[in-house]
MDAnalysis code that builds the backbone (N, CA, C; Angstrom):
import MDAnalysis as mda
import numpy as np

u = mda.Universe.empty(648, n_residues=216, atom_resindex=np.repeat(np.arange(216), 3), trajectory=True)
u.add_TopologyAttr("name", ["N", "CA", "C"] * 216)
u.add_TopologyAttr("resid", np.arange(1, 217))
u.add_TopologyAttr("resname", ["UNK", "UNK", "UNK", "UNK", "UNK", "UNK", "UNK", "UNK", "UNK", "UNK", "UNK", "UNK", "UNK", "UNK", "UNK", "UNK", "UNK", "UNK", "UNK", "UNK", "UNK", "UNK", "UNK", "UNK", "UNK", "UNK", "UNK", "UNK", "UNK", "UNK", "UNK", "UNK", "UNK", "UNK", "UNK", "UNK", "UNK", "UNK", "UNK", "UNK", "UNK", "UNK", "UNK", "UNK", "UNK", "UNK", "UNK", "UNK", "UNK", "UNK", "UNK", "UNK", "UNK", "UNK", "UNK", "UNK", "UNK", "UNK", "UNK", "UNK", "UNK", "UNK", "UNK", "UNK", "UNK", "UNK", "UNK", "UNK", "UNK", "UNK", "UNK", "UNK", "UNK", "UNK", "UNK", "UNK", "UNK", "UNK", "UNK", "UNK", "UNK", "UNK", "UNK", "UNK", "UNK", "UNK", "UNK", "UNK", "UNK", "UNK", "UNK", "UNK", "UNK", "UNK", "UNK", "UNK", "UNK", "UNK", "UNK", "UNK", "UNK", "UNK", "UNK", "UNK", "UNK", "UNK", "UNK", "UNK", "UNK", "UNK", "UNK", "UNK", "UNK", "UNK", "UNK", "UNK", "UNK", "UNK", "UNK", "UNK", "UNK", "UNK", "UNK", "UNK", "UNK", "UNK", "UNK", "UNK", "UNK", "UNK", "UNK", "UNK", "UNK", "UNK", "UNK", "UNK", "UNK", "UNK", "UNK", "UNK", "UNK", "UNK", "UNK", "UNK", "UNK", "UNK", "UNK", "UNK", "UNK", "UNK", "UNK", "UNK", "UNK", "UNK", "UNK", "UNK", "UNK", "UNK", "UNK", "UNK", "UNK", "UNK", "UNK", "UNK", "UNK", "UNK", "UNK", "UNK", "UNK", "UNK", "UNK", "UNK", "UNK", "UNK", "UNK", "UNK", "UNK", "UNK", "UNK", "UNK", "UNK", "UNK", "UNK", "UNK", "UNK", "UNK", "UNK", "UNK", "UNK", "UNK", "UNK", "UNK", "UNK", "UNK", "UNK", "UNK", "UNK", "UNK", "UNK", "UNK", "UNK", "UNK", "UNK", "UNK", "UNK", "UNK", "UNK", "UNK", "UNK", "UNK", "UNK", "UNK", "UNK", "UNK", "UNK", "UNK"])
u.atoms.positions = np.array([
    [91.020, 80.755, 86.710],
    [91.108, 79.683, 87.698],
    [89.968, 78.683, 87.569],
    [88.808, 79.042, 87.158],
    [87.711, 78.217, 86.802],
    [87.620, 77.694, 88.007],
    [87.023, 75.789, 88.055],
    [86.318, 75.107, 89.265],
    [87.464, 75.712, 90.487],
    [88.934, 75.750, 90.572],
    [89.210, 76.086, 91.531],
    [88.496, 77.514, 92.201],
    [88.765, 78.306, 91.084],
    [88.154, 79.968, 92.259],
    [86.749, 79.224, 92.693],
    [85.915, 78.472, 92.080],
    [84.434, 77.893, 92.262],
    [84.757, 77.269, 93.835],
    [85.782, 76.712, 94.092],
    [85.772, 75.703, 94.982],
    [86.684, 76.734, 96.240],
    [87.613, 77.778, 95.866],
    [87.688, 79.072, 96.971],
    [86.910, 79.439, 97.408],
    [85.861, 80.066, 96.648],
    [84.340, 80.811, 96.984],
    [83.776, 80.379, 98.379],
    [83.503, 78.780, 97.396],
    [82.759, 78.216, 98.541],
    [83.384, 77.851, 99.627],
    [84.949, 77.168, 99.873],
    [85.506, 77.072, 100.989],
    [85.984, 78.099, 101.968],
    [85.455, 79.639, 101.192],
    [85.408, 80.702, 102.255],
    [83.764, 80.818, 102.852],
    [83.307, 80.809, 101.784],
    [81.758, 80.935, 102.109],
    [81.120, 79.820, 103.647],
    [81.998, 78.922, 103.398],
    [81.647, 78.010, 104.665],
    [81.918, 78.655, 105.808],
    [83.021, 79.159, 105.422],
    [83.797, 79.349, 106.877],
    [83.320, 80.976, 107.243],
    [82.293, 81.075, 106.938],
    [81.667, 82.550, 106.840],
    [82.590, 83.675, 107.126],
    [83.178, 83.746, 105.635],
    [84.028, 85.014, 105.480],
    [83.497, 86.013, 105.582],
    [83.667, 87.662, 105.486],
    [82.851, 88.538, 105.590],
    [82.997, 89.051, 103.499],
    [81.869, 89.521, 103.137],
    [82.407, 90.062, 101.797],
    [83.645, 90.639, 101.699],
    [83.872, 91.274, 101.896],
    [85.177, 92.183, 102.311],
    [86.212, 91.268, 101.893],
    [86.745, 90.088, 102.716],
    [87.467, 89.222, 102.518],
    [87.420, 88.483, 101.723],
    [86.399, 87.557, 101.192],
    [86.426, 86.723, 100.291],
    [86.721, 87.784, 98.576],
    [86.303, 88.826, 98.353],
    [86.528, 89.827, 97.376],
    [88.283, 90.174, 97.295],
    [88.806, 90.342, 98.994],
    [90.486, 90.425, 98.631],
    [90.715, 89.450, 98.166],
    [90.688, 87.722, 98.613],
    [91.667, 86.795, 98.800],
    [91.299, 86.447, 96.977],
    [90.143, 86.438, 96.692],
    [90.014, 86.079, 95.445],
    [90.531, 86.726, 94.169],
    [90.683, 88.255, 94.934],
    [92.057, 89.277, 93.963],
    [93.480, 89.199, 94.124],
    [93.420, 88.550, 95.278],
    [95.047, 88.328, 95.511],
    [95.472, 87.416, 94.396],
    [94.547, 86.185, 94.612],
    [95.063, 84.823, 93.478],
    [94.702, 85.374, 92.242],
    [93.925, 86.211, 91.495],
    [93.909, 86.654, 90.296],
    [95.053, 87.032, 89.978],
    [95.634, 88.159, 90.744],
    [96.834, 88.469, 90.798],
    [98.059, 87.607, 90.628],
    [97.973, 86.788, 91.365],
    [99.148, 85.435, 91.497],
    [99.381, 84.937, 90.210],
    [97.966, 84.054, 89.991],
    [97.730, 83.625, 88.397],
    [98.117, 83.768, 87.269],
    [97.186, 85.812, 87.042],
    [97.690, 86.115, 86.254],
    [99.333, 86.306, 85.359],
    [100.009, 86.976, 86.605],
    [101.634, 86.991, 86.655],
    [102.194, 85.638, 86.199],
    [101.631, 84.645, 86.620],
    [102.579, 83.396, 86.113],
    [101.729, 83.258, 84.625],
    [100.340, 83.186, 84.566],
    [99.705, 82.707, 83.261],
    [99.557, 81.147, 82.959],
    [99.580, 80.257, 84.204],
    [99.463, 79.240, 84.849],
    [98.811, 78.847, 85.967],
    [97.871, 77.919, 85.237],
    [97.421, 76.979, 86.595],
    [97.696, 77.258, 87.908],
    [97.264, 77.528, 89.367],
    [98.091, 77.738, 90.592],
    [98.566, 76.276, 90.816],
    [98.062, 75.215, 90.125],
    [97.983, 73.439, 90.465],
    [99.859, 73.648, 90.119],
    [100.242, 74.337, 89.199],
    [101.651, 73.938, 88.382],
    [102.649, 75.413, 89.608],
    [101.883, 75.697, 90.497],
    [103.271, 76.674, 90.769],
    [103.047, 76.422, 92.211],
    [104.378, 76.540, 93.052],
    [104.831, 76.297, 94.263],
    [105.577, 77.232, 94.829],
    [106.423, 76.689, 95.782],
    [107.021, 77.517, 96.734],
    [107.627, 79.053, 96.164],
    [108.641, 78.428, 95.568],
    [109.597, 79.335, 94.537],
    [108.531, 80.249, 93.945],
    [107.209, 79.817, 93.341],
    [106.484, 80.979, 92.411],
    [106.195, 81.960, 93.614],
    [105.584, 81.459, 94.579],
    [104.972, 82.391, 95.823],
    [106.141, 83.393, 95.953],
    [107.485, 83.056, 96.298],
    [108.274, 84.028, 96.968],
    [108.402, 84.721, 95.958],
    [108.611, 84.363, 94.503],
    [108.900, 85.497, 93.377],
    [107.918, 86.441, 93.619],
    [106.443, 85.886, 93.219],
    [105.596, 86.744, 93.223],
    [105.793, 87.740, 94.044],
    [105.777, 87.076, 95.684],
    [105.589, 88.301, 96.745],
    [107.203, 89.484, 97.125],
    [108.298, 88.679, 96.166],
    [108.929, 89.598, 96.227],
    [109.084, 90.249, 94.770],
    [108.492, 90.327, 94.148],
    [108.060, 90.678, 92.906],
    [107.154, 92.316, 93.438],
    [105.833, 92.089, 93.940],
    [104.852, 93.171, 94.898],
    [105.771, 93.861, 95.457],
    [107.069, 93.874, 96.236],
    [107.247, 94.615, 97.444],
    [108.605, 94.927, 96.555],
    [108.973, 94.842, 95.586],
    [110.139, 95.364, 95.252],
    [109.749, 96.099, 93.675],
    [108.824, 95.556, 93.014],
    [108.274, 96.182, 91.453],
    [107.166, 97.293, 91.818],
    [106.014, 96.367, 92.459],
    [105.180, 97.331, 92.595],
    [105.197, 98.521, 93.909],
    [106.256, 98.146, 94.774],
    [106.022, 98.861, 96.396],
    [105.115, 98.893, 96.884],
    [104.450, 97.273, 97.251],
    [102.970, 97.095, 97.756],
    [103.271, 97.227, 99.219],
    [102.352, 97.858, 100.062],
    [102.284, 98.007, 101.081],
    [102.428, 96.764, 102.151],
    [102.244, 97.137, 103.100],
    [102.687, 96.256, 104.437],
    [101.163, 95.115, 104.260],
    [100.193, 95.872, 104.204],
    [98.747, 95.197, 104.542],
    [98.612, 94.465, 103.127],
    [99.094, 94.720, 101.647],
    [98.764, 94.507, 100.453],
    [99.665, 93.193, 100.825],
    [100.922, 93.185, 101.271],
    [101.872, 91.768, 101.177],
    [100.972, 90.947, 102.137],
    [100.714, 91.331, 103.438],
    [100.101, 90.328, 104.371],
    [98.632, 89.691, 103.718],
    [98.220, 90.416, 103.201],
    [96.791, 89.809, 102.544],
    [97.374, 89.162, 101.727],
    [97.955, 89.394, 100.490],
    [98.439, 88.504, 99.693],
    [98.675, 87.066, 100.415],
    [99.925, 87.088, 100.919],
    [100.310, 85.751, 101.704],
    [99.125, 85.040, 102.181],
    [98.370, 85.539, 103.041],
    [97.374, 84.912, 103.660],
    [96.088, 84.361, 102.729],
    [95.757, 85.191, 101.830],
    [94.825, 85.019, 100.403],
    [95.645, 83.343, 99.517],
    [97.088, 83.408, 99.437],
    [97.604, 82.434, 98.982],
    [97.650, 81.424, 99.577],
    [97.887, 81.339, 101.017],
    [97.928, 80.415, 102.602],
    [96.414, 79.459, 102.246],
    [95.335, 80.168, 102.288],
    [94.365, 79.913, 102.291],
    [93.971, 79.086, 100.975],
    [94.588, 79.382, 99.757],
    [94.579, 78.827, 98.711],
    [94.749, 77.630, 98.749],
    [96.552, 77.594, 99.261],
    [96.738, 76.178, 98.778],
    [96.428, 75.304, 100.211],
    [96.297, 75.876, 101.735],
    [95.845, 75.074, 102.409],
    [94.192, 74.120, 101.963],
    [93.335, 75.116, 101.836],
    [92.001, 74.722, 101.829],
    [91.499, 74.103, 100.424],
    [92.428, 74.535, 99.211],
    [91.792, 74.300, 98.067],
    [92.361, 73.034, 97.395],
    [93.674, 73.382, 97.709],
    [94.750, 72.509, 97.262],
    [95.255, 70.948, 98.183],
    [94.670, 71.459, 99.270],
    [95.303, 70.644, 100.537],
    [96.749, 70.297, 100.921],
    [97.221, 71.325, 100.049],
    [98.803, 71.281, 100.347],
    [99.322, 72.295, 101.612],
    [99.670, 71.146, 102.666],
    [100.520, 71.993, 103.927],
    [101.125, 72.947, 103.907],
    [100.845, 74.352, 104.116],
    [101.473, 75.293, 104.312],
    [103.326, 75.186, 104.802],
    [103.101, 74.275, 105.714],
    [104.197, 74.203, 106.731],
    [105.234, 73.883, 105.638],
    [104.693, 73.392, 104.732],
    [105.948, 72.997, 103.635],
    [106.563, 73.763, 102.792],
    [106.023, 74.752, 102.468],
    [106.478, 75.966, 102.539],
    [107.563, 77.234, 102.785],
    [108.607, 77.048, 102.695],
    [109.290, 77.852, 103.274],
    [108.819, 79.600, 103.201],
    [107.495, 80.103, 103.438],
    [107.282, 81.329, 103.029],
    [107.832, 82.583, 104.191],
    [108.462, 83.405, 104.874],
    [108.448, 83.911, 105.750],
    [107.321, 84.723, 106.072],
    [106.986, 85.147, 107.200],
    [105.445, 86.052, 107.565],
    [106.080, 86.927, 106.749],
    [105.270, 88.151, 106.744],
    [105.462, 89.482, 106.610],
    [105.633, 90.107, 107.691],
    [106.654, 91.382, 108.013],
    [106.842, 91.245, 109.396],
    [106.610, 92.895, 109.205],
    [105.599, 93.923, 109.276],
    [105.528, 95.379, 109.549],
    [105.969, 96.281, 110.200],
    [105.828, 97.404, 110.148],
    [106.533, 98.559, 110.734],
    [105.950, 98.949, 111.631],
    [105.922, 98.893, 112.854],
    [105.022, 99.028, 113.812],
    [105.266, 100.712, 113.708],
    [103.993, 101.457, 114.097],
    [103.883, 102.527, 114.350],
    [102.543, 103.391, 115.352],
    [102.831, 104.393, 116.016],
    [101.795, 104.540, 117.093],
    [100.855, 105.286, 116.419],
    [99.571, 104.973, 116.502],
    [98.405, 105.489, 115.910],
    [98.622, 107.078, 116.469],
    [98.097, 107.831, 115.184],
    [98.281, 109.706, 115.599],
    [96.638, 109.800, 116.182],
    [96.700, 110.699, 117.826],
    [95.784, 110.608, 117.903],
    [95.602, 112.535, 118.002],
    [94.937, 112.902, 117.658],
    [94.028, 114.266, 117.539],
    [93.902, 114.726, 118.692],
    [94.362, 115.942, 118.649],
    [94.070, 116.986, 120.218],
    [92.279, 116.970, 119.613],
    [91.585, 117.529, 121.029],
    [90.325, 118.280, 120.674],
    [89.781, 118.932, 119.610],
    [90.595, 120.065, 119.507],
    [90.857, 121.436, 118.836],
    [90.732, 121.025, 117.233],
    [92.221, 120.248, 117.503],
    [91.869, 119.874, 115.918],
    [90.491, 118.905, 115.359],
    [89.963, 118.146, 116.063],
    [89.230, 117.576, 115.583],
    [87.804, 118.553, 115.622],
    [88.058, 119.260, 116.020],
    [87.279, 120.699, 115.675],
    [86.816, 121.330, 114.838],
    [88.299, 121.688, 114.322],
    [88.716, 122.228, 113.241],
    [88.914, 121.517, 111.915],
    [88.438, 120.032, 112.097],
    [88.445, 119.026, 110.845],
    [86.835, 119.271, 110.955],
    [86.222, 118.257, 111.422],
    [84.610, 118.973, 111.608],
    [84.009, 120.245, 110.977],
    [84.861, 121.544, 110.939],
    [84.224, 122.616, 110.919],
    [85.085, 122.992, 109.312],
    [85.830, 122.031, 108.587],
    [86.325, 122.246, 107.645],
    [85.243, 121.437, 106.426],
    [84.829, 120.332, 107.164],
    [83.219, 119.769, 106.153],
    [82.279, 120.345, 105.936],
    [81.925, 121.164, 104.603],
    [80.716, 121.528, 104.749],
    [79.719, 121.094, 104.207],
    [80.024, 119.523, 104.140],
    [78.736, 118.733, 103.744],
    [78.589, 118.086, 104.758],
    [77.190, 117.780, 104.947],
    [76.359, 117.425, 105.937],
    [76.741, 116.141, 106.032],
    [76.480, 115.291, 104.973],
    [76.869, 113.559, 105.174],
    [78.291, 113.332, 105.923],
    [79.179, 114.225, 104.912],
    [80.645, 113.719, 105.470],
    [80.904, 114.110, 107.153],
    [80.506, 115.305, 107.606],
    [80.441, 115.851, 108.923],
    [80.052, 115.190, 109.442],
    [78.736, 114.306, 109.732],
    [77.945, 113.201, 110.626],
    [79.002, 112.305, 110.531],
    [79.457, 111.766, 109.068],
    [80.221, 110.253, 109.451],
    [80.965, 110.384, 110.250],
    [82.146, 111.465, 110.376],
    [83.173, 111.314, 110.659],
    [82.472, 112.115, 112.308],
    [81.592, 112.607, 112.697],
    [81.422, 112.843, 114.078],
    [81.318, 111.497, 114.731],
    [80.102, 110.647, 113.887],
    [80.070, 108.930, 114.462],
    [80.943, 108.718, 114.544],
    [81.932, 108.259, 113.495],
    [83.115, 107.526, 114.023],
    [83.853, 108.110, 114.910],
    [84.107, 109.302, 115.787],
    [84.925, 109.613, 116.643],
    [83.985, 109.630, 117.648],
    [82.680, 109.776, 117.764],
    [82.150, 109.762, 119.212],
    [81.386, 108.293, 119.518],
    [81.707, 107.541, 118.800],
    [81.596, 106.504, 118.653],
    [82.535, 104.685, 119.027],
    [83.968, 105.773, 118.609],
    [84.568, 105.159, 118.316],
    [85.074, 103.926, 117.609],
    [84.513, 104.428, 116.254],
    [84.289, 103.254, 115.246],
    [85.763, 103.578, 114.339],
    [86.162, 102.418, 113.853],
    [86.673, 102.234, 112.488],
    [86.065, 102.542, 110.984],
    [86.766, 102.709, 109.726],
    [85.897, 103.771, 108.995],
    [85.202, 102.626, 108.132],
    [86.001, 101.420, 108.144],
    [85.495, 100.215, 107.401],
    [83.949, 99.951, 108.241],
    [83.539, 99.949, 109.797],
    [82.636, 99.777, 110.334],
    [81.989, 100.839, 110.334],
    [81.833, 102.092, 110.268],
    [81.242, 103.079, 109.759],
    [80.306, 103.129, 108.461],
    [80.915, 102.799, 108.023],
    [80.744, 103.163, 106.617],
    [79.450, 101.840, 105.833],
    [79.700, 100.978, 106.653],
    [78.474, 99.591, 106.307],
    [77.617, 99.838, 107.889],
    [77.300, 100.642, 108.328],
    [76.325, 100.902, 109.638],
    [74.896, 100.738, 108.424],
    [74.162, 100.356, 108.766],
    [72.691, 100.509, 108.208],
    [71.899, 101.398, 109.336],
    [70.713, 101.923, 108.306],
    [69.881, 102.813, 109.423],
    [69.003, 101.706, 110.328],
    [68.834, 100.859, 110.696],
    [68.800, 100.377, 111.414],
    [69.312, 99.729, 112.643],
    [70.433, 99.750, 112.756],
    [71.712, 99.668, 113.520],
    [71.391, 101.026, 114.770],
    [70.967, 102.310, 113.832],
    [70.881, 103.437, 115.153],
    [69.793, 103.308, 116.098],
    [70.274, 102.459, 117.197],
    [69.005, 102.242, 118.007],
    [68.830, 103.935, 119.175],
    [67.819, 104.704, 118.658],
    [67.699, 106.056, 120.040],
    [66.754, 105.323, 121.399],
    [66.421, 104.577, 121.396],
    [65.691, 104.059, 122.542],
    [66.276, 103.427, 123.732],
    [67.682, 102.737, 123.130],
    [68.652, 102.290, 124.093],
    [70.109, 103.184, 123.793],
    [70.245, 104.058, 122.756],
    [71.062, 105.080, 123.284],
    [72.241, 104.144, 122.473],
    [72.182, 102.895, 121.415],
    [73.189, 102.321, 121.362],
    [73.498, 102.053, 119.843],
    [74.662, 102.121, 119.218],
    [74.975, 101.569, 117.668],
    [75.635, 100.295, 117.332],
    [74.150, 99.527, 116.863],
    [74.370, 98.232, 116.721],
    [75.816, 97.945, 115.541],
    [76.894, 97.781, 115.736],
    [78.116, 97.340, 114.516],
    [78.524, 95.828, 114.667],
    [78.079, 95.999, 112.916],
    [77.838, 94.723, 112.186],
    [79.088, 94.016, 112.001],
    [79.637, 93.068, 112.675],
    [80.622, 92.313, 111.825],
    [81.912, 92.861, 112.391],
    [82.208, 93.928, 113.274],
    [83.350, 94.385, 113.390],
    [84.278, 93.640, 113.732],
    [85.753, 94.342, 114.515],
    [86.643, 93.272, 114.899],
    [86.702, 92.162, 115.163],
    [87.416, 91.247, 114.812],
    [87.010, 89.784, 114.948],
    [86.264, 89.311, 114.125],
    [85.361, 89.622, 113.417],
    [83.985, 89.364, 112.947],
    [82.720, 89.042, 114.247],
    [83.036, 90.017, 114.961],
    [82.038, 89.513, 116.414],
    [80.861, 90.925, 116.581],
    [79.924, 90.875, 116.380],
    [78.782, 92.184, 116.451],
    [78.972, 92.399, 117.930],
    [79.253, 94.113, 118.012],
    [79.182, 94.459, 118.941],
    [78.056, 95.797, 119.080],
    [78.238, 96.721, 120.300],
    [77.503, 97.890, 120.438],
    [78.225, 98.927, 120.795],
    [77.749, 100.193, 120.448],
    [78.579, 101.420, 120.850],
    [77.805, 102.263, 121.570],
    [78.247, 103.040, 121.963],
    [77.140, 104.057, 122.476],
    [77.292, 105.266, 121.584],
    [75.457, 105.569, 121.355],
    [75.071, 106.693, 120.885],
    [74.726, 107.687, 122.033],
    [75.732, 108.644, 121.803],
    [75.899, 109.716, 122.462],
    [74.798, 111.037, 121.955],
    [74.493, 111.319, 123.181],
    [72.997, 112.395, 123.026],
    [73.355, 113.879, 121.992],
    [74.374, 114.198, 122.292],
    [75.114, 115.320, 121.321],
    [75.111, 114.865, 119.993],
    [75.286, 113.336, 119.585],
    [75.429, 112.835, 118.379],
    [73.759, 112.778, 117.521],
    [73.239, 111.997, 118.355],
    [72.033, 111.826, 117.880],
    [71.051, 113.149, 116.841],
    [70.939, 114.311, 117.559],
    [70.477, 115.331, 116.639],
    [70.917, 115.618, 115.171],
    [72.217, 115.090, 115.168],
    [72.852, 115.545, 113.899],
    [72.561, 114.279, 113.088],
    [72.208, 112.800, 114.156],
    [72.048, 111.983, 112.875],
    [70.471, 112.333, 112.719],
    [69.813, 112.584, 113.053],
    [68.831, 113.293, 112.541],
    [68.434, 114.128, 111.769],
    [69.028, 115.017, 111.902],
    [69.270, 116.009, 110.687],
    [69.356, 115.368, 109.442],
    [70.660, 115.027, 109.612],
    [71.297, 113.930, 108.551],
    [70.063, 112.953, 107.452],
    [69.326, 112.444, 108.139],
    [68.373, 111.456, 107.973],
    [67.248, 112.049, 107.545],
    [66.759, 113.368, 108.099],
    [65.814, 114.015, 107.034],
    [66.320, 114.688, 105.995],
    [67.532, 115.119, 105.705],
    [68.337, 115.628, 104.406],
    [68.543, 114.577, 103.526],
    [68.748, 113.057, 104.165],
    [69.037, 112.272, 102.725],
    [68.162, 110.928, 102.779],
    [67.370, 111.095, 103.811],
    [66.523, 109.686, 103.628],
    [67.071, 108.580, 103.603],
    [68.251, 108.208, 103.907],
    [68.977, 106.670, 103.796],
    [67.717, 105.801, 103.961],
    [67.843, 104.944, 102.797],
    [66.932, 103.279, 103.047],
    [67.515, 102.406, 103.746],
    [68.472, 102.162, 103.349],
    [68.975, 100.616, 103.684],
    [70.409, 100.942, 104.842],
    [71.646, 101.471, 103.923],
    [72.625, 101.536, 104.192],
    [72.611, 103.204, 104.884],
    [73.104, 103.047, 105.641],
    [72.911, 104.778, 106.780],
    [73.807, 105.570, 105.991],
    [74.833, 105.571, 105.470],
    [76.328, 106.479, 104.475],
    [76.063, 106.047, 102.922],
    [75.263, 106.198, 101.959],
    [75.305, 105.823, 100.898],
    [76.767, 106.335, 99.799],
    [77.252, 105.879, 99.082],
    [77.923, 106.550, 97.938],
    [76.754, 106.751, 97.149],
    [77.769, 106.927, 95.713],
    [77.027, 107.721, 94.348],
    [76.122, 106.790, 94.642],
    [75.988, 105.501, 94.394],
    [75.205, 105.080, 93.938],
    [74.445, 104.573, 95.518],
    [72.987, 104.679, 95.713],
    [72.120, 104.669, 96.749],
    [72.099, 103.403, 97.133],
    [72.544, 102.207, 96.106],
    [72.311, 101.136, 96.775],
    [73.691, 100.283, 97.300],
    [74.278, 101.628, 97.586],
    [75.844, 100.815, 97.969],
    [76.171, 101.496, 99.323],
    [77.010, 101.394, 99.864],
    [77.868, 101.837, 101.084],
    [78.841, 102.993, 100.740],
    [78.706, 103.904, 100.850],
    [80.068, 104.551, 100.709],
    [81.570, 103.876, 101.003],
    [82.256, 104.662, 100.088],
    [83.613, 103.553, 100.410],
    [84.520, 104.222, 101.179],
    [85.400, 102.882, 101.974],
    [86.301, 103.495, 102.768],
    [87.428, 104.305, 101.810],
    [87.705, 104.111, 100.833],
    [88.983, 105.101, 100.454],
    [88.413, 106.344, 99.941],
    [86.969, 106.537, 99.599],
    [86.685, 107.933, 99.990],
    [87.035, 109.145, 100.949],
    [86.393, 108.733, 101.991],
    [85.995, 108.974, 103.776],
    [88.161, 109.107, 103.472],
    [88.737, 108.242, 103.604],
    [89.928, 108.501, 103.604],
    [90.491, 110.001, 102.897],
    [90.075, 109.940, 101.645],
    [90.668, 111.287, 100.622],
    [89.698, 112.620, 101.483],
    [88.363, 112.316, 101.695],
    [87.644, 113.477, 102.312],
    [88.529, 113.885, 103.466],
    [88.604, 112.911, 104.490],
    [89.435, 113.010, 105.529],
    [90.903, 114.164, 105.462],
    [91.798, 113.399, 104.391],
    [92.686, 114.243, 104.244],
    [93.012, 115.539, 103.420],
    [91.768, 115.942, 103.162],
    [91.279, 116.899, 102.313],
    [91.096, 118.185, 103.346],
    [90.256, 117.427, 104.458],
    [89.650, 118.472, 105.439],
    [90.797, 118.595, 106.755],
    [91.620, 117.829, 106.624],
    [92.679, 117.962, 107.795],
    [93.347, 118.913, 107.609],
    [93.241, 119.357, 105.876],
    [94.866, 120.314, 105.360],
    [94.136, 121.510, 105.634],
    [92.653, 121.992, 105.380],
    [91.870, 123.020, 105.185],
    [92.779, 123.663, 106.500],
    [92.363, 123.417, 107.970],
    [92.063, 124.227, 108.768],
    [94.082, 124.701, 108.534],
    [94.957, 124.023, 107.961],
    [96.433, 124.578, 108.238],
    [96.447, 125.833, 106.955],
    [95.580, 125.511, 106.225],
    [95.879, 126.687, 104.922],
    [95.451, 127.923, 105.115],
])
């Protein structure tokens, strides 16, 4: 894409995207691109719908993979291109609504007591006594754990709006623990590598790793 991705970057960067986002929308259009092997300047309406029904019928891209797409492309040709969306005939993506599964006690017990690593056990206690998301979890810095006001500063969450949680007194000892076993610098959940964040599709596979334990 050359000066254009140059000129995406920055027309997300203005609009203070979070990393997170500007990293999808800029894989979405790689994606787009690549598939045609053309300029995005030379493709329109018709390429978009191939493409995106191209994803949901070749590859069986998910509900969230089509909506980012669209919106990663929206953003393209609105901001980069200055071509009106509205002109467009694209339809939304329209999902499967479904009710979040929520966990008796017991079991979340019995997920807890199926970790027997120390890091993964703390995260996933924060995020439930916390009530965090694993994407906001998982970028907490050790600085964020304030024990003096009892509260967990989260960076960037919903909306992109910083909010606070409460650190719960039961919680706190274990992030302690936690914190003299691995010394976090920067980022409070490190992956392999110390100067990164652990990733959410980890925490995901751990997750469903330790859910099956306590049924086996």
């Amino acid at each position: 894409m050359g000066k254009l991705y140059d000129k995406m970057l920055i027309a997300m960067e203005l609009r203070n995207f979070s990393e997170r986002t500007i990293e999808a929308y800029t894989g979405y259009m790689k994606g787009f691109v690549r598939y045609f092997g053309k300029s995005p300047e030379e493709l329109g309406e018709a390429e978009i719908k191939e493409y995106l029904y191209y994803l949901k019928k070749e590859k069986r891209a998910s509900f969230s993979q089509m909506n980012g797409t669209r919106c990663g492309i929206k953003f393209f040709y609105e901001q980069v291109l200055a071509r009106p969306w509205e002109n467009f005939k694209i339809p939304s993506s329209i999902g499967e609504k479904k009710l979040p599964v929520v966990l008796a006690r017991k079991e979340v017990q019995a997920i807890f007591e199926a970790l027997d690593n120390l890091k993964y056990k703390v995260i996933f206690m924060t995020i439930y006594s916390a009530g965090l998301r694993i994407n906001e979890a998982t970028h907490l810095k050790v600085s964020d754990i304030d024990s003096q006001r009892m509260q967990i500063r989260v960076d960037q969450g919903k909306g992109k709006k910083d909010r606070y949680a409460v650190l719960s007194k039961k919680l706190l000892p274990d992030l302690r623990d936690y914190y003299r076993g691995f010394r976090p610098v920067n980022w409070l959940f490190t992956g392999k590598n110390e100067n990164n964040p652990i990733s959410t599709t980890a925490l995901q596979k751990i997750f469903k790793r330790a859910k099956k334990k306590p049924e086996s």
